[in-house]
KOLTIPA-106071 format. One record per residue (C-alpha): residue number from 1; x, y, z. Coordinates in nm, 4 decimals. Example, Ala and Ser with C-alpha at 12.3 -4.5 7.8 and 13.67 -1.06 7.14 Angstrom:
// residues 2
- 1 1.2300 -0.4500 0.7800
- 2 1.3670 -0.1060 0.7140
//
This chain:
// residues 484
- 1 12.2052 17.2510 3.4897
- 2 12.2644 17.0955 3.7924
- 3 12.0299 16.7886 3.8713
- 4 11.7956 16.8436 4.1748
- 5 11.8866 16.6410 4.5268
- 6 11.7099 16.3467 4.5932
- 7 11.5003 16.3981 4.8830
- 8 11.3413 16.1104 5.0824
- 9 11.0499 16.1681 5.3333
- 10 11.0584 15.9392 5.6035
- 11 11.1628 15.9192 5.9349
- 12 11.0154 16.0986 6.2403
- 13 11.1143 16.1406 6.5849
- 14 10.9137 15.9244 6.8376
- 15 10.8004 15.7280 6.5690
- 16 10.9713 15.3764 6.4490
- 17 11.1234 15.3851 6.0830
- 18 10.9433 15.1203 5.9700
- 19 10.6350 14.9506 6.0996
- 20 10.6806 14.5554 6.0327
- 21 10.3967 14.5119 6.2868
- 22 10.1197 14.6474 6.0566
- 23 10.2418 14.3885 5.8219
- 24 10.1758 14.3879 5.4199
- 25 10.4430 14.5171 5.2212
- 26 10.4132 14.8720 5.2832
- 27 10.6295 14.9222 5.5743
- 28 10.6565 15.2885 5.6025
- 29 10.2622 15.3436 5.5051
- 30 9.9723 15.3908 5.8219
- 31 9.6355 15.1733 5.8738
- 32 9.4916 15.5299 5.8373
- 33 9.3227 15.6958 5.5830
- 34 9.4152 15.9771 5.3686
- 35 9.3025 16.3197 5.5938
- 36 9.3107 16.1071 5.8579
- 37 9.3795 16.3650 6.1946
- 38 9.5297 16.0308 6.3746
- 39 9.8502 16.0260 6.1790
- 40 9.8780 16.3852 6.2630
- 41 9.8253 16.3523 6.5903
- 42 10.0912 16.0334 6.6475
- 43 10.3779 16.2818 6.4745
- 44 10.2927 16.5721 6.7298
- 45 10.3135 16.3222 7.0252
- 46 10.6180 16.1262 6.8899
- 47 10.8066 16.4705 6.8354
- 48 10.7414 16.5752 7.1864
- 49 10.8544 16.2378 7.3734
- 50 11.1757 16.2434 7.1734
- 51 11.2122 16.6283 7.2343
- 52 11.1685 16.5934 7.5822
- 53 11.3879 16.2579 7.6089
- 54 11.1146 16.0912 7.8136
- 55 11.0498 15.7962 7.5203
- 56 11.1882 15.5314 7.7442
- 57 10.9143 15.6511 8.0394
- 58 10.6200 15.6553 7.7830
- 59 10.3337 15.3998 7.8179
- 60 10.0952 15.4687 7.5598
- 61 9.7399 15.2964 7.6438
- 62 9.5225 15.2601 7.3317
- 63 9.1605 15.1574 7.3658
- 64 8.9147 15.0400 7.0552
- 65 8.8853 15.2680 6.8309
- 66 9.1033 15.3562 6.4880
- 67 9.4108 15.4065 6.7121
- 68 9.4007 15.0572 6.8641
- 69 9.7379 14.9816 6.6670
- 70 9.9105 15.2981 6.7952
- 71 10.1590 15.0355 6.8837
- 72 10.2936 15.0360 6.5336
- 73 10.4202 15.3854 6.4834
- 74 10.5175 15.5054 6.8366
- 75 10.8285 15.4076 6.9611
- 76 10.7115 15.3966 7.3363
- 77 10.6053 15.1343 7.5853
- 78 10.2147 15.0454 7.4694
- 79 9.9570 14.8889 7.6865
- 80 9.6200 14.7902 7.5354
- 81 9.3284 14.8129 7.7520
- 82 8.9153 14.7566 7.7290
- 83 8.6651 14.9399 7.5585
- 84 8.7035 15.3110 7.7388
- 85 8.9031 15.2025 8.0750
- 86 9.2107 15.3065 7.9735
- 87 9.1763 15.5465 8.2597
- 88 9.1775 15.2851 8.4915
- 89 9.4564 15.0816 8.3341
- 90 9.6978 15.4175 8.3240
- 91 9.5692 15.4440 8.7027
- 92 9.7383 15.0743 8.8008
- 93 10.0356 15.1819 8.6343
- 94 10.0932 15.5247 8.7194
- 95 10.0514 15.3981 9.0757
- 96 10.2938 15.1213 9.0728
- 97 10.5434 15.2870 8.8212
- 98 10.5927 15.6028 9.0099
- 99 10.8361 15.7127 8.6926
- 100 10.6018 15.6097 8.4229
- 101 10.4588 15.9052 8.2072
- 102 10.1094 15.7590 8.0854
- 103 9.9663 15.8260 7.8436
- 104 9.6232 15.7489 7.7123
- 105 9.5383 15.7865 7.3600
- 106 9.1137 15.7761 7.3437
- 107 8.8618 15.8511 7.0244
- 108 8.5131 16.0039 7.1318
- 109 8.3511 15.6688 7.1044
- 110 8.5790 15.5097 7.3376
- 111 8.5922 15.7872 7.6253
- 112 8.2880 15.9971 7.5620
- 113 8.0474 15.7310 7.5787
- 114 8.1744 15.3627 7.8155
- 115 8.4511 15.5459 7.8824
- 116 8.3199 15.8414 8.0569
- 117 8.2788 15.8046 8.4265
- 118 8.6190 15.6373 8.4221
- 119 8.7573 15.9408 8.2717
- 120 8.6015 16.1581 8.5346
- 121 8.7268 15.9391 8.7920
- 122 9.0571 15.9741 8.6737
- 123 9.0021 16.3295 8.6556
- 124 8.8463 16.3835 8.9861
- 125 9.1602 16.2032 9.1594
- 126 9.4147 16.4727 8.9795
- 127 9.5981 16.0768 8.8345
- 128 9.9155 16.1393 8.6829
- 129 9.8352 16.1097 8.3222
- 130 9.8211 16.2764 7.9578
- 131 9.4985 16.2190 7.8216
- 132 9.4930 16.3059 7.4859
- 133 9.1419 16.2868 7.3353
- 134 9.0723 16.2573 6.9563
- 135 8.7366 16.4237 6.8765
- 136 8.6243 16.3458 6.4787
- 137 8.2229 16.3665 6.5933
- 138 8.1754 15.9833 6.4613
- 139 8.2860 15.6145 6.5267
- 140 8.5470 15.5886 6.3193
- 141 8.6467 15.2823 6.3024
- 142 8.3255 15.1313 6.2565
- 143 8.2717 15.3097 5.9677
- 144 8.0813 15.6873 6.0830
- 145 7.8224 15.6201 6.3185
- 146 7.6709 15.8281 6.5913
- 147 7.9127 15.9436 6.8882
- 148 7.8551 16.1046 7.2010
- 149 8.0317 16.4082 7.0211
- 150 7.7991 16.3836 6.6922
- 151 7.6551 16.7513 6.6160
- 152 7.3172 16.8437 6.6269
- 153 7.1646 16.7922 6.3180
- 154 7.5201 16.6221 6.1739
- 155 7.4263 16.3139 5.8919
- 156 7.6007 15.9647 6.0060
- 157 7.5355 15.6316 5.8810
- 158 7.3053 15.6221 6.1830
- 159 7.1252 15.8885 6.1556
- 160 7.0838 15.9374 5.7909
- 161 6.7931 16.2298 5.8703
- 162 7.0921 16.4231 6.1441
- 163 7.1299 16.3814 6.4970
- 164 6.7690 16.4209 6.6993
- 165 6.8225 16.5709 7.0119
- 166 6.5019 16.4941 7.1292
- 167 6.5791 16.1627 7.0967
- 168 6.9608 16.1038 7.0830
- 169 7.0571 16.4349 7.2860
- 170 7.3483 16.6927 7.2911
- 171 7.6958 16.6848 7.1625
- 172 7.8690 16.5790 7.5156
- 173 8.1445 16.8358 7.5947
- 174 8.4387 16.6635 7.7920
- 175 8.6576 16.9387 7.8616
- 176 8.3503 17.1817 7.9879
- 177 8.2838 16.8356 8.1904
- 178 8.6324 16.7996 8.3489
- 179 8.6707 17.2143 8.4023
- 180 8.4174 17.1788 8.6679
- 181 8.6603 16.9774 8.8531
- 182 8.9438 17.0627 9.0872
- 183 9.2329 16.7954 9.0402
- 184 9.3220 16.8468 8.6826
- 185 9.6218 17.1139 8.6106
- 186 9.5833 17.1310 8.2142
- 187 9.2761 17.1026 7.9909
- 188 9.2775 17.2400 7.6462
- 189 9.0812 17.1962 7.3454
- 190 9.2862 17.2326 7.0157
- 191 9.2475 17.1425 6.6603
- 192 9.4300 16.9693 6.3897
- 193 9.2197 17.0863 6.0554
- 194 9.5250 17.3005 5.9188
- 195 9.8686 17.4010 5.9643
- 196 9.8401 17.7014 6.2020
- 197 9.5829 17.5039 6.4110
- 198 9.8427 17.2047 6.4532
- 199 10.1202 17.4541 6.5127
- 200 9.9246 17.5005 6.8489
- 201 9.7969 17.1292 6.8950
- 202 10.1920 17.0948 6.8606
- 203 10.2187 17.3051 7.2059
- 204 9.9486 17.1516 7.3671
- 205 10.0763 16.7882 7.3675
- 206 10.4115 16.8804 7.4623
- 207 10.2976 17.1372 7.7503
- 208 10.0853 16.8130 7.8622
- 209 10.3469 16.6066 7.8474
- 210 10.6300 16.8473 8.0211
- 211 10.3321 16.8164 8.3361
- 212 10.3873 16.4665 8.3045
- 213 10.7788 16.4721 8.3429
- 214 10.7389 16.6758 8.6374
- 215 10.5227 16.4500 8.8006
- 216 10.2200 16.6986 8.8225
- 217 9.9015 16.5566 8.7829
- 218 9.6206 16.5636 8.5163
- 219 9.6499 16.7067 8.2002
- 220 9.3760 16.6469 7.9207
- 221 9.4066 16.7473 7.5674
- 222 9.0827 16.7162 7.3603
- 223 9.1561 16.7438 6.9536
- 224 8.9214 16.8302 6.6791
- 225 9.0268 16.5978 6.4367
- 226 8.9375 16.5770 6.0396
- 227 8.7856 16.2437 5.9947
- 228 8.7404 16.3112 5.5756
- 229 8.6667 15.9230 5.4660
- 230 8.3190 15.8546 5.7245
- 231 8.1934 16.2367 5.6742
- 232 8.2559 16.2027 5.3221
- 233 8.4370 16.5161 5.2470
- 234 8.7380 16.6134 5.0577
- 235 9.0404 16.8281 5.2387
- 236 8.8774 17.1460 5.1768
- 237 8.5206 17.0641 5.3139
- 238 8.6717 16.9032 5.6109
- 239 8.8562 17.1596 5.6683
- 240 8.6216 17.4245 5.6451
- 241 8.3948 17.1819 5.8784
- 242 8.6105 17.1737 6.1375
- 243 8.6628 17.5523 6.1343
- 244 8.3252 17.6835 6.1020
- 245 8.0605 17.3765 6.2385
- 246 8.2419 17.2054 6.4590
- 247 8.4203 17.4697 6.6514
- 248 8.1077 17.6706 6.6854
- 249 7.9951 17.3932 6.8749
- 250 8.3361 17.3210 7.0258
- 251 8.5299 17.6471 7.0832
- 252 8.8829 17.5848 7.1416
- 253 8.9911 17.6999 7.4302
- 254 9.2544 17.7065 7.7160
- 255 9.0392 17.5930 8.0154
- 256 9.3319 17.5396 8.2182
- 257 9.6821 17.6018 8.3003
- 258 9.7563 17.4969 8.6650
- 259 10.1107 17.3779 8.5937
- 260 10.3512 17.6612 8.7563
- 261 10.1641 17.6773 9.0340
- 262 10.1030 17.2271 9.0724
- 263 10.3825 17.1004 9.2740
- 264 10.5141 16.7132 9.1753
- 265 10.2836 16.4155 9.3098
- 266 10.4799 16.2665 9.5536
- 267 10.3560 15.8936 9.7004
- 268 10.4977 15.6489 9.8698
- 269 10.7296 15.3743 9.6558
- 270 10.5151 15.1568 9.5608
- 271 10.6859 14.7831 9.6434
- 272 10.5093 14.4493 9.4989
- 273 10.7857 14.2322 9.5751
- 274 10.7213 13.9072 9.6655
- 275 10.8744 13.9340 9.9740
- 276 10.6863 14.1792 10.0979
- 277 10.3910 14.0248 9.9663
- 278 10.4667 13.7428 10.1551
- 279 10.4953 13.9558 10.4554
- 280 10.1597 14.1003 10.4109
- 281 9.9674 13.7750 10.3344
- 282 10.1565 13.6391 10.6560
- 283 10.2944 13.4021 10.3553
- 284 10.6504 13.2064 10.3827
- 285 10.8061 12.9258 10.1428
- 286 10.8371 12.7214 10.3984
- 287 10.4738 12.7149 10.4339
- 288 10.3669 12.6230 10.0575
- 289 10.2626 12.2564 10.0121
- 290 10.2443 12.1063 9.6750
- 291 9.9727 11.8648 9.5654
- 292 10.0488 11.5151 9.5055
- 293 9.8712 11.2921 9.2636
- 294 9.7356 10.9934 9.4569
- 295 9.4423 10.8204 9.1866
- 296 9.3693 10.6228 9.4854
- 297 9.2500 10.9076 9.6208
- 298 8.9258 10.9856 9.4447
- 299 8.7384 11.3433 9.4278
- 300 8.4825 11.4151 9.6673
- 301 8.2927 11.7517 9.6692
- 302 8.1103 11.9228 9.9435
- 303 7.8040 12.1782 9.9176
- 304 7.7895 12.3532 10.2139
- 305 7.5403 12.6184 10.2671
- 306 7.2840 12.7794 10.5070
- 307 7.1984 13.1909 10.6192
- 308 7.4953 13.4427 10.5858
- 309 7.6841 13.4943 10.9149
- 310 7.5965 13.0981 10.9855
- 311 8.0241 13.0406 10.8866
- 312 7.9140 12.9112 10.5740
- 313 8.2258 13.0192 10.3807
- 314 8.4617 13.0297 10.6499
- 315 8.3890 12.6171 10.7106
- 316 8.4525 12.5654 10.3427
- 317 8.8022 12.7838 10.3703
- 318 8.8975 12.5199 10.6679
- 319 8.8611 12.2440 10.4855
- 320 9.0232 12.3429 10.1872
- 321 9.3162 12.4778 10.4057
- 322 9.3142 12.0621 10.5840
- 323 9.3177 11.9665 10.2452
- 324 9.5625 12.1800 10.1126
- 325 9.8640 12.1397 10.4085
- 326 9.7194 11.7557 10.3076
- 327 9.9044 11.7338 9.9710
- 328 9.6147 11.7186 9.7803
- 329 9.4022 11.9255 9.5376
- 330 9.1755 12.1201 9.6940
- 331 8.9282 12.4021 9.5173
- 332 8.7110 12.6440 9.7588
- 333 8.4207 12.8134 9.5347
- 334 8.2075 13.0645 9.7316
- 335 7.8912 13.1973 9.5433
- 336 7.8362 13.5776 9.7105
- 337 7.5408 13.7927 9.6245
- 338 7.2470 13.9510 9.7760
- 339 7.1768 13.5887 9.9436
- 340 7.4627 13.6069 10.1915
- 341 7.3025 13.8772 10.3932
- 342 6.9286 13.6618 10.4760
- 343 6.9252 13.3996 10.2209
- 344 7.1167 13.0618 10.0830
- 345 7.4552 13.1671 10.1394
- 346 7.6567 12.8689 10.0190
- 347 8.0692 12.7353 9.9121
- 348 8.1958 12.4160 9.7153
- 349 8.4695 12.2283 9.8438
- 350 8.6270 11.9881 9.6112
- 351 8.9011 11.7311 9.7043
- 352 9.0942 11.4833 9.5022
- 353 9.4108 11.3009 9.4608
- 354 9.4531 11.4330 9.0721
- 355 9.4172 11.7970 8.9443
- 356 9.0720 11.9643 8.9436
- 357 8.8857 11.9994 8.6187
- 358 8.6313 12.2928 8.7713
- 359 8.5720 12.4038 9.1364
- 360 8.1859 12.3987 9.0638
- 361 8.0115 12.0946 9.2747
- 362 7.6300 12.0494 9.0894
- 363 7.5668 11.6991 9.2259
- 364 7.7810 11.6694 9.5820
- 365 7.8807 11.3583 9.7662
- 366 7.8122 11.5628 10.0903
- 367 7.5580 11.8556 10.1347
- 368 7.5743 12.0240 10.4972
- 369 7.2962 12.2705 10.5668
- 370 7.2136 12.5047 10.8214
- 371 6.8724 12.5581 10.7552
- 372 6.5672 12.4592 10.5938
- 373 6.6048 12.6429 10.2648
- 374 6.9350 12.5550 10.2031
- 375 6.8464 12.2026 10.2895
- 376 6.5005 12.1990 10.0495
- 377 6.7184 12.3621 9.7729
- 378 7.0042 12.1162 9.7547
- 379 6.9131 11.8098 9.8774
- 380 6.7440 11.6812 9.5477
- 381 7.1271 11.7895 9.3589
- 382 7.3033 11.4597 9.6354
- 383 7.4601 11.2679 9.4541
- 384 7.2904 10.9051 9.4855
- 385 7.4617 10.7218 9.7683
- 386 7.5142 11.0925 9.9409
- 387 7.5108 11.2256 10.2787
- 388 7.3296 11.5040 10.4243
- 389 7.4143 11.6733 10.7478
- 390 7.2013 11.9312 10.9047
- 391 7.1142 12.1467 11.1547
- 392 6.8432 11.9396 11.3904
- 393 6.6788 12.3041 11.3805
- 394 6.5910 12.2306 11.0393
- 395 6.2757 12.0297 11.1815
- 396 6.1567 11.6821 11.0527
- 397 6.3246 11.5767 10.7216
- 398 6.3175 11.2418 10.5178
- 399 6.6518 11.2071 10.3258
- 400 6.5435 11.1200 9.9023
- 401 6.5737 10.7794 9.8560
- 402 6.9054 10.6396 9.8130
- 403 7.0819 10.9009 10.0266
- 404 7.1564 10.9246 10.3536
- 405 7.0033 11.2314 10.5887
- 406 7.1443 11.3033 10.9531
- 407 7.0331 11.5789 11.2162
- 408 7.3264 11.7714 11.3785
- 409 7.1806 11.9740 11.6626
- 410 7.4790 12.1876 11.5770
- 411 7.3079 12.5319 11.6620
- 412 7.1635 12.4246 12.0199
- 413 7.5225 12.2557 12.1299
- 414 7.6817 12.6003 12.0246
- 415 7.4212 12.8064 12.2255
- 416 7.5080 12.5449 12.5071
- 417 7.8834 12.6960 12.4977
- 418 7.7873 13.0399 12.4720
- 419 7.9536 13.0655 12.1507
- 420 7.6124 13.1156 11.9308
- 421 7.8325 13.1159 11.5855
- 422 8.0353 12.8664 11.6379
- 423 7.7732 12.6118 11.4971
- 424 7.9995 12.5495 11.1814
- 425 8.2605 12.4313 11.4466
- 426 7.9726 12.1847 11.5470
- 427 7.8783 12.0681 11.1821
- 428 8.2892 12.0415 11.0958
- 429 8.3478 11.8062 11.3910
- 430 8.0375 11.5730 11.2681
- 431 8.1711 11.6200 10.9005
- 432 8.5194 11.4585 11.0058
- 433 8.3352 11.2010 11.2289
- 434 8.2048 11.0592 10.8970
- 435 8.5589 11.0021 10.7353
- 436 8.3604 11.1282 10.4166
- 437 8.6660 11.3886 10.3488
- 438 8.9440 11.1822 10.3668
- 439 9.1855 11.3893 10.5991
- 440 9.3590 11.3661 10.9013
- 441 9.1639 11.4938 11.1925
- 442 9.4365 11.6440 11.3715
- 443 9.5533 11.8726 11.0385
- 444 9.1549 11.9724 11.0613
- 445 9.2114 12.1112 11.3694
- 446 9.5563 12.2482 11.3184
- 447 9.3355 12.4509 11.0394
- 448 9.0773 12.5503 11.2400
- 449 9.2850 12.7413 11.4778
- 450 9.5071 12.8915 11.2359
- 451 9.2052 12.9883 11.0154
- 452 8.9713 13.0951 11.3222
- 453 9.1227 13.0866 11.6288
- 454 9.2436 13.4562 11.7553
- 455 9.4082 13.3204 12.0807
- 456 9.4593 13.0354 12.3674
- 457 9.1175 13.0691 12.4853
- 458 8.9508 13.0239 12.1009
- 459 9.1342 12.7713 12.0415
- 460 9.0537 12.5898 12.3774
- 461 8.6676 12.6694 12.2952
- 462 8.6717 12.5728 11.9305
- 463 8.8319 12.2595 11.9868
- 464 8.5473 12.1940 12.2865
- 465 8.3166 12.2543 11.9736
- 466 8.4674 12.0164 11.7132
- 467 8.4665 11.7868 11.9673
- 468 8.0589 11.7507 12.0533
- 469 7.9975 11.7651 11.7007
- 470 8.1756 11.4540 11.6351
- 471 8.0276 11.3102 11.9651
- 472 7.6629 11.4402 11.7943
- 473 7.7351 11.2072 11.5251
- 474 7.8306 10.8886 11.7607
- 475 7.4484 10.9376 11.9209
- 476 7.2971 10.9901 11.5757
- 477 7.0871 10.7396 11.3762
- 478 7.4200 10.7698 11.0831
- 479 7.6013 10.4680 11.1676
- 480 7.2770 10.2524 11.1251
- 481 7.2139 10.4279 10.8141
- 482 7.2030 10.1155 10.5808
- 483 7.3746 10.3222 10.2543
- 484 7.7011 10.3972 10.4479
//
């Protein structure tokens, strides 16, 4: 009798040989449980990129969940992305990859819950991308809780008593979600309990994947997926769970088949060169200055602040710019919010002759403020031995002790021009008057007009402006001031 052939299971197309990654000693064994519908579904997808000879275009984006280390097994390009946005991840690179085929691998507690609106986003702008969507009715990988796709009535570790849906509502149910949208070309919902359902999960993927080839559009693939360890089942009861409870509440389906008629996505080449990033910024090496260390050169830092549209942040960008084409650190820190528009709008400026630890500035060396809130807020934070310049429109104010206090009737001097926002001009010419920042005042100006300055006649005007605000500061009370 002849002895029976050796036969050695292993190997799969799409899929690497081995996975040293995973580590341990078993090389050629999953993360994934026994039953698990994961390891089914990475053979289907793995087949059908190496069928299709598109493995070397594949970026597989894999989110939390029990397929986070998809990166293992498929022999693809992998990108891992936050909890649920792989949507917007795959967006970013179908965008700037034009040739990529993306695809994103997602479990119900990823994209049926914080993944969600990014997924009808995606949807909704028809992005080139497979979605592939792994529906087991529980967090896996957490060990079975409640998911947006939990049944009615179905026991989890969360809801020991079944799903309420009084108070936890409705199974959610994606692909009924996306149908009602226009963009997509292929939605189906398949299964992968048993062999003839996987012989048509097996279509699905690679019909959503021959869309992706050809460049055209939005496919989604939603998979009911055996999940035997967290339901606590063996193969037959998950099976039969699957079949008969979850489809009834699930019905697979062909929503959609939009792919003979789609036509390929064509956009323009997307280019993120750094030339013609330089172009764009207005950018060229021979303008980039590098810091020089100079411990002589100690750090100041500079709280400006006052109502938004006063030029709050755009006085802070012109002296970080002097200080900047000055060889020296410089760090501009703008803090935005609902204040800009009617409230404390304010920037930190910090320059030093070493590099910057942090671009916050709690206790400045020089606090300029435009009006009386912003003035009442931070003049207490001055550093002791401090100066504070502000707009004479401010009204009466007594500097704290130990720091010095100076009214700039900034506003009223820009009125006087006709230029009513060019106060900050004002305040920057009494700022430089003071020496406080350490810079060359003709590099300031130089700034100003290349930050500001649209043409001859700005320039000619803002110049006007620095001007009387330094001369403000020659007929102020600040060079009696006994603390400078």
């Amino acid at each position: 009798m002849r002895p029976e052939k050796e036969r050695v299971l292993g190997g799969h197309p799409g899929l690497y040989g081995e996975y040293p990654r995973k580590g341990g000693s078993a090389v050629t064994a999953t993360h994934y449980c026994p039953g698990c519908g994961h390891g089914i579904l990475h053979k289907l997808i793995g087949e059908a990129m190496a069928g299709l000879a598109i493995q070397d275009r594949c970026v597989v984006l894999s989110p939390v969940g029990c397929a986070v280390f998809a990166y293992y097994y498929l022999d693809a390009g992998h990108v891992q992305s936050a909890h649920g946005r792989a949507p917007a991840v795959g967006t970013g690179i179908s965008r700037v990859e034009d040739q990529a085929i993306v695809i994103a691998y997602q479990g119900d507690g990823d994209m049926a819950s914080i993944g969600l609106n990014e997924t009808i986003q995606a949807a909704n702008r028809g992005e080139k991308m497979a979605v592939f969507f792994v529906n087991n009715t529980v967090f896996g990988m957490t060990g079975g809780q409640m998911a947006p796709t939990t049944l009615a009535g179905q026991v989890t570790v969360t809801t020991p008593g079944g799903r309420n849906a009084a108070g936890s509502g409705y199974p959610i149910h994606v692909c009924e979600l996306l149908d009602t949208l226009k963009a997509p070309v292929y939605i189906e919902r398949v299964s992968l309990s048993d062999a003839p359902h996987i012989r048509r999960a097996r279509q699905a993927v690679r019909r959503a994947l021959e869309i992706q080839r050809d460049c055209k559009g939005y496919a989604f693939v939603e998979f009911l997926s055996p999940c035997p360890t967290n339901l606590r089942m063996d193969a037959a009861a998950i099976e039969r769970f699957i079949n008969e409870e979850v489809e009834r509440e699930f019905p697979l389906r062909l929503f959609r088949d939009a792919s003979k008629e789609a036509g390929p996505i064509l956009r323009p080449m997307a280019d993120f060169s750094t030339e013609t990033l330089n172009r764009i910024f207005h950018s060229t090496a021979d303008r980039y200055a590098e810091a020089l260390e100079d411990p002589g050169f100690s750090a100041r830092g500079v709280k400006i602040s006052g109502f938004g549209g006063q030029g709050v942040l755009s006085m802070g960008l012109t002296i970080a710019r002097t200080a900047y084409n000055s060889s020296r650190f410089v760090s501009w820190y703008p803090e935005y919010g609902p204040e800009q528009r009617g409230g404390t709008s304010n920037c930190s400026v910090v320059i030093s002759g070493l590099p910057i630890g942090s671009p916050v500035v709690d206790h400045p060396d020089v606090l300029v403020a435009f009006n009386r809130p912003s003035l009442m807020k931070f003049s207490t934070t001055v550093k002791e031995g401090g100066l504070i310049l502000y707009d004479a429109n401010a009204g009466a104010f007594d500097a704290p002790q130990g720091k010095s206090a100076v009214p700039i009737p900034a506003a009223a001097i820009a009125a006087e021009a006709g230029a009513l926002q060019g106060a900050n001009i004002v305040m920057l010419g009494a700022l430089m008057e003071t020496g406080v920042l350490g810079l060359p005042k003709d590099t300031l100006i130089a700034a100003l007009n290349e930050s500001l300055a649209r043409d001859a006649a700005a320039s000619s005007l803002y110049t006007r402006l620095f001007e009387a605000g330094a001369g403000a500061l020659d007929r102020s009370s600040y060079r009696q001031c006994p603390d400078n």
